[in-house]
C-alpha positions in Angstrom: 77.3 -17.6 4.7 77.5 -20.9 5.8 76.0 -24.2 4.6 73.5 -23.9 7.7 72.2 -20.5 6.9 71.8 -20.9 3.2 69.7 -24.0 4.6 67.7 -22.0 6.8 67.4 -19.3 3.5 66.1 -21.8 1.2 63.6 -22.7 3.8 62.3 -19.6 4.5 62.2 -19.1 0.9 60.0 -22.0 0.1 57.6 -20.9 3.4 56.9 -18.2 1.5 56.1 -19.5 -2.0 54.4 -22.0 -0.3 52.3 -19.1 1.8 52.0 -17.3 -1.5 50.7 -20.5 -3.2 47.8 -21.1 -0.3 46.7 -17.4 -0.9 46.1 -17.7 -4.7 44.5 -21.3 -4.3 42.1 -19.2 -2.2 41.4 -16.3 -4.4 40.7 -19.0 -6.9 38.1 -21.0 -4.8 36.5 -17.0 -4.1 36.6 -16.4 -7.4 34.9 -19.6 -8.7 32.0 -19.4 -5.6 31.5 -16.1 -6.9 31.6 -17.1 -10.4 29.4 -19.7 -9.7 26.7 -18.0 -7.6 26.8 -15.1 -9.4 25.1 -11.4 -8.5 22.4 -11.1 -5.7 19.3 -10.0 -6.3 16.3 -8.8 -3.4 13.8 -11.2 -2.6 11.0 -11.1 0.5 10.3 -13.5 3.2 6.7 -13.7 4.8 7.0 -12.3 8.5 4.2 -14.8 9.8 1.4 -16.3 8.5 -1.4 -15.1 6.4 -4.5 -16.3 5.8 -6.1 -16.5 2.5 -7.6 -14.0 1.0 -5.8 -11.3 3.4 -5.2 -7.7 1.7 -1.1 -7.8 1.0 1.2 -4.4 2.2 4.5 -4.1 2.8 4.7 -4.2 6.4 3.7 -8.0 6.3 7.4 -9.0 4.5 10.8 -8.6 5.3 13.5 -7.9 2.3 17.0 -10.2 2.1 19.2 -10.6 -0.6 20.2 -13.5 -2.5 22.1 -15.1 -5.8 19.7 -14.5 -8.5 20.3 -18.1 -10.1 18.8 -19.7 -6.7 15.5 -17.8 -7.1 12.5 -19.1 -9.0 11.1 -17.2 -12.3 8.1 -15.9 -10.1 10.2 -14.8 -7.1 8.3 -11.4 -6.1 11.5 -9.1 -6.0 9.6 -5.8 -5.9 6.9 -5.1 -3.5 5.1 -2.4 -5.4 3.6 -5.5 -7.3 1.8 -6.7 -4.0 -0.5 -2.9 -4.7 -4.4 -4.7 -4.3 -3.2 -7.7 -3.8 -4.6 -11.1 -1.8 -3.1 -13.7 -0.8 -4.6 -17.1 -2.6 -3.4 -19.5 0.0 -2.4 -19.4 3.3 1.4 -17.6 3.6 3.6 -19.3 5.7 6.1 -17.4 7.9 9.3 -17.9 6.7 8.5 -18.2 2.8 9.8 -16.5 0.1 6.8 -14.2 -1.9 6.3 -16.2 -5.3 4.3 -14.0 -7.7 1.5 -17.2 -7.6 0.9 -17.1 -4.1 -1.3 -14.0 -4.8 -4.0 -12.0 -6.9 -6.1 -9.3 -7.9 -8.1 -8.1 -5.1 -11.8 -8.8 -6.1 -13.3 -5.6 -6.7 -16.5 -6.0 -5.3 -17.6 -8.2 -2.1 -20.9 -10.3 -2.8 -23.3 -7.5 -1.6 -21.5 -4.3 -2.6 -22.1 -2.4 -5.8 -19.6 0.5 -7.7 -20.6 3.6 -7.1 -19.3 6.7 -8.2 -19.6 10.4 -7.1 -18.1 13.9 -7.8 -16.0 14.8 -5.2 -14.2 18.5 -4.8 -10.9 18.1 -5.3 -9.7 21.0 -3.0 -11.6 19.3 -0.2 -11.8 15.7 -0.9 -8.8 14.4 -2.3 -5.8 16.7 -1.9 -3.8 13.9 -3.8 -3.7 11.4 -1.2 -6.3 9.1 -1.6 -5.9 6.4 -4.1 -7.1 3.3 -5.5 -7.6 0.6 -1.9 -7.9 3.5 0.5 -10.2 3.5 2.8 -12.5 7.0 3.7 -15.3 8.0 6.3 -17.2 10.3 4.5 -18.6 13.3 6.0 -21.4 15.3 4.5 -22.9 18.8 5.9 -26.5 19.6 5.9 -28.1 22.8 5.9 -31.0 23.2 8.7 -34.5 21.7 7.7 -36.0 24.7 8.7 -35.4 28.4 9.5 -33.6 28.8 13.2 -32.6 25.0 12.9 -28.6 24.4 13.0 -26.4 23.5 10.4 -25.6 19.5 10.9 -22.4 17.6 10.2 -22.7 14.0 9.6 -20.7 10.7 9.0 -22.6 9.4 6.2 -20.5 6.4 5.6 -17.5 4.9 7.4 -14.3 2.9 5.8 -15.6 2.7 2.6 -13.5 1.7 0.0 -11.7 3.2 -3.3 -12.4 1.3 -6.3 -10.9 4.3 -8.6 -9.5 7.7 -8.8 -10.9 9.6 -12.0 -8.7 12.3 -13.7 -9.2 16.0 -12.3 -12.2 17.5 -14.2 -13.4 21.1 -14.4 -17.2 21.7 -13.5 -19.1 24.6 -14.9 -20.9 26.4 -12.0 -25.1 26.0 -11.5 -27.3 29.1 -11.0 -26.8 28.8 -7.1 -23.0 29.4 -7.4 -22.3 32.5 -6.1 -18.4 32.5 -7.1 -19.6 31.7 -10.8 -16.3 30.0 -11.1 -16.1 26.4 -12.0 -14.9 24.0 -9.7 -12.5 21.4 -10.2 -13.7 17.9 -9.4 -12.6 14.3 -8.9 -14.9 10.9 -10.0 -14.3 8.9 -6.9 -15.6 5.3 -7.3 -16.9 3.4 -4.2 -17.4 -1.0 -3.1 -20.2 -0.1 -1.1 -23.1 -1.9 0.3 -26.7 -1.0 -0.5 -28.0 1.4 1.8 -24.2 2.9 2.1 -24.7 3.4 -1.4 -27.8 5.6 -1.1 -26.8 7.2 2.2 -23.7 8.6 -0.5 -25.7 9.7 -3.0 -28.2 11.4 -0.9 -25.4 13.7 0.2 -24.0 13.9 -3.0 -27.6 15.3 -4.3 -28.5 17.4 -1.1 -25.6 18.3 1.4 -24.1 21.5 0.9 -20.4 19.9 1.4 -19.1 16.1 1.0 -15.8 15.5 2.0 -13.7 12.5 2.5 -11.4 11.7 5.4 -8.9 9.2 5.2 -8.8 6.3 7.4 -5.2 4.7 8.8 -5.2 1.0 6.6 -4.6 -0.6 10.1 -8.2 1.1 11.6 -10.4 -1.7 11.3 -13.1 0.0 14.5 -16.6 1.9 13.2 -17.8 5.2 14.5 -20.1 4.8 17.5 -23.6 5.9 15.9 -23.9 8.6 18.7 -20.2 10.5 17.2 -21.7 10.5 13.9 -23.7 14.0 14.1 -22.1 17.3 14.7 -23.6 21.0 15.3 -22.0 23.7 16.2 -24.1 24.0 19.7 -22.8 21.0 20.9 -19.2 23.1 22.1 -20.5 25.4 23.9 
């Protein structure tokens, strides 16, 4: 080998501690960055704006990730904690959910009253309505008279759920054919005043009350002529 080659050797020697060098300069600016932002955590951003006072659900954020040390202490970073939640202020879009942008959703509206009824669990609540829901409630009505049909009627539309009760076992009255006892829910109600006594009317004189539940998003009424049903109607 002569003096030219080991030349050109040495220099293709050096390119590549010199390559080698670069590489673990970079793996050490990685590994400081890293180091430096440390782990990421989930966090929300508002989709678009919402006005005060607006009932919070998941649809209205979108979920990102970011280092945990650039969020504040009150960074929301779980959306089950938005459950009956309002917003306090208006939400901009674009604006990460702080845990003092909202609060407790009053319980009662300035009119409404809490009111509570027994509802059957086997045809009321199946498990699925909970605490914010909002139920029609439908009630059927044995005929006034003798030869007059049975009636099925909307009693109350969109009311709201204050609180599910624990399941509860009834002892049966004299009229109860079955004379088994039937299992029952406390269902507690925001409702205004005469929705308040339309529901306990039916809970003292309809045969049946049962609850429907309503879609969050349905914000429409029943048209007062859809909210009677008998049987002689379908034919």
């Amino acid at each position: 080998m002569n003096s030219r080659q080991r030349r050109g050797v040495l220099l293709l020697l050096l390119s590549v501690l010199c390559a080698l060098g670069a590489f673990a300069g970079v793996l050490s600016v990685i590994s400081d960055v890293k180091s430096q932002v440390g782990p990421k955590v989930t966090a929300y951003e508002i989709k678009s704006d919402i006005k005060p006072y607006t009932s919070l659900s998941a649809a209205q954020f979108e979920k990102t990730e970011m280092p945990k040390r650039w969020l504040s202490a009150n960074a929301v970073t779980d959306l089950a904690g938005i459950r009956g939640k309002v917003a306090v202020t208006t939400l901009k879009k674009g604006s990460l959910l702080q845990s003092d942008m909202i609060a407790d959703q009053p319980a009662l509206q300035p009119g409404q009253q809490e009111v509570a009824i027994m509802i059957d669990a086997a045809t009321g609540v199946a498990g699925k309505i909970t605490p914010d829901s909002k139920v029609n409630v439908y009630a059927t009505f044995e005929g006034q008279k003798t030869g007059d049909p049975d009636l099925s009627k909307i009693i109350v539309t969109n009311a709201r759920v204050l609180d599910v009760g624990d399941l509860t076992s009834l002892q049966p009255d004299a009229t109860d054919r079955t004379g088994q006892a039937t299992k029952a829910v406390p269902i507690t109600f925001a409702l205004s005043a005469l929705d308040a006594q339309r529901l306990t009317y039916a809970e003292s004189f309809a045969k049946r009350v049962r609850l429907a539940l309503v879609a969050p998003s349905e914000t429409g009424t029943i048209p007062e002529q859809d909210r009677t049903y008998e049987l002689t109607k379908d034919k």
